[in-house]
C-alpha positions as CSV (number, residue, x, y, z in Angstrom):
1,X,93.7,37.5,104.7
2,X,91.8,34.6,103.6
3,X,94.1,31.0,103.9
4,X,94.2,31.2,100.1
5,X,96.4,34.1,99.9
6,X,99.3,34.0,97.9
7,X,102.6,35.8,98.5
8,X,103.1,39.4,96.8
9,X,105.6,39.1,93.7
10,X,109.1,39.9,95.1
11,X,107.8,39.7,98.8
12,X,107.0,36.8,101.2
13,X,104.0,36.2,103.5
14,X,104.9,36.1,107.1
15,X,102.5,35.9,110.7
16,X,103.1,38.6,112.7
17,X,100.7,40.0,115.1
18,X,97.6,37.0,114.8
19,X,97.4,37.9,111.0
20,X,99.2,36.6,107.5
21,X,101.1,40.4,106.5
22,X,102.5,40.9,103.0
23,X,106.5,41.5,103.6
24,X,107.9,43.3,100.1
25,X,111.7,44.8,100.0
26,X,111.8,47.6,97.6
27,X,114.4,49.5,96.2
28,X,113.5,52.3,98.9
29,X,113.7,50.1,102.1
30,X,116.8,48.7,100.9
31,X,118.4,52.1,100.4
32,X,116.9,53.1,104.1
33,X,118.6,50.1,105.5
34,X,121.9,50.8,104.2
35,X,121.9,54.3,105.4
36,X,120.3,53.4,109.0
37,X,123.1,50.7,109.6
38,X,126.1,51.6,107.1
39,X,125.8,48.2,106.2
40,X,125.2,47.4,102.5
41,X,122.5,44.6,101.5
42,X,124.5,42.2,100.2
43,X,127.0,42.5,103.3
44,X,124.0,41.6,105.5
45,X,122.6,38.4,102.7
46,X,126.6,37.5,103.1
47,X,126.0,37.3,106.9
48,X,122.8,35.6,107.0
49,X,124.6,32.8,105.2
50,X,127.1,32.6,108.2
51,X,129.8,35.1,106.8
52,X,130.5,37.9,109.6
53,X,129.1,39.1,112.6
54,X,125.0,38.9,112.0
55,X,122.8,41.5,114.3
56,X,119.5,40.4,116.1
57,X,118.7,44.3,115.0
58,X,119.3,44.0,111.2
59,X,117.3,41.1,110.9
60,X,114.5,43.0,112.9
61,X,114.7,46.1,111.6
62,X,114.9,44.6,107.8
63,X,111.5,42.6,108.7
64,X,109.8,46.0,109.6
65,X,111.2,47.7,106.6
66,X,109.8,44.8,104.7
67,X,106.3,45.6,106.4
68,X,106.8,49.1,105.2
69,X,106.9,47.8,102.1
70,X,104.1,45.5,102.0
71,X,101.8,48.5,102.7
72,X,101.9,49.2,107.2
73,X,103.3,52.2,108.4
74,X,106.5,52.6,110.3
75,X,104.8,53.0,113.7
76,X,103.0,50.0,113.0
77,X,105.6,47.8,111.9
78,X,108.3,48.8,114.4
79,X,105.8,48.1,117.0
80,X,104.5,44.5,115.6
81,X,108.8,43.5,115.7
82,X,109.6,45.3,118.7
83,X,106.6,42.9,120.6
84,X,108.3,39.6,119.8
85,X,110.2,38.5,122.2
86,X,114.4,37.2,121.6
87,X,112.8,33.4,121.6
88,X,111.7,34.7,118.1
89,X,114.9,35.9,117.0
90,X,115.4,32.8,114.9
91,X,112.4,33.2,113.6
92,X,112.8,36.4,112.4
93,X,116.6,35.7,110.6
94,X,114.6,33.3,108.4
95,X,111.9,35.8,107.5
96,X,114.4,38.1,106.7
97,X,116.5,35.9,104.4
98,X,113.5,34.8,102.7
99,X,112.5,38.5,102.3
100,X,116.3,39.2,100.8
101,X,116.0,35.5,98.0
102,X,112.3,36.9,97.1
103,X,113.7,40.0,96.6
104,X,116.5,39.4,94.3
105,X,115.4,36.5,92.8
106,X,112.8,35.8,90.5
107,X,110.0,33.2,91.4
108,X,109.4,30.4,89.1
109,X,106.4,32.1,87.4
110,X,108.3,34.8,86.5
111,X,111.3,33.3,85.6
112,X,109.0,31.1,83.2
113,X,107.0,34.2,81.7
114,X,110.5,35.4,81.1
115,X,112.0,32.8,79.7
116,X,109.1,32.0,77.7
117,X,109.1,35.8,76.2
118,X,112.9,34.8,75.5
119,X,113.5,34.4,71.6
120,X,109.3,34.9,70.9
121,X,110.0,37.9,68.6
122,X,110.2,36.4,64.9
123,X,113.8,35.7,64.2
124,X,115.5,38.2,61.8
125,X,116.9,37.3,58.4
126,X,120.5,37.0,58.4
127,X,122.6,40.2,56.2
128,X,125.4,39.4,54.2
129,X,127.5,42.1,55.6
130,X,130.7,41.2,52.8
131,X,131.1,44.4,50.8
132,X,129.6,43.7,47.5
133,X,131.6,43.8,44.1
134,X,131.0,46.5,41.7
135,X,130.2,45.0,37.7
136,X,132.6,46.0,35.5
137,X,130.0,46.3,32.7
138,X,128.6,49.6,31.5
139,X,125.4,50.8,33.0
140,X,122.4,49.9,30.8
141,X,119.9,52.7,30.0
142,X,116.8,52.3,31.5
């Protein structure tokens, strides 16, 4: 990837294996992760922020599934984690909270475009929803 590259939306760009690799979180990671570990996703953002037992092997295994997303296959992935050593398990808990905030929250380009889009619509002409009062006076013939 050239040194210019930018990181996918909703993903992070981390170096694994000599290169810069695209690291995206989809819905269908995040699903496999839950089922693999019984562990739901917010459970594990809880524990990367220091509440409850954190495992060396759900950061790992949430940095592969991130791979997965960003386009390697399993094989690949599981193999490019498994080769880093425990001296990188650090390492690795940061990519995988960063993976988790790009994930659920917006970047500042998007949030702009969407507050930006917020309130663009023209705005709508207030109704007078009181019930109106009936005249008393006869119809005229038209």
């Amino acid at each position: 990837m050239p040194i210019s590259a930018e990181a996918p939306a909703g993903g992070t760009l981390e170096q694994l294996g000599g290169e810069s690799r695209p690291l995206i979180l989809r819905n269908g990671e995040i699903e496999r992760f839950e089922r693999q570990h019984n562990l739901g996703i917010f459970t594990l953002l809880q524990q990367l922020h220091g509440n409850g037992d954190l495992q060396a092997r759900h950061c790992r295994d949430l940095v592969a599934l991130g791979l997965v997303g960003g386009g390697l296959n399993d094989k690949t992935a599981d193999k490019l984690v498994d080769d880093l050593p425990p001296s990188e398990n650090h390492r690795i808990r940061a990519m995988a909270q960063d993976l988790l905030f790009a994930a659920f929250i917006p970047a500042e380009e998007d949030k702009k475009k969407a507050d930006d889009s917020a309130g663009s619509s023209e705005p709508s002409t207030p109704t007078d929803t009181k019930p109106q009062k009936r005249s008393k006076a006869p119809a005229s013939p038209a």
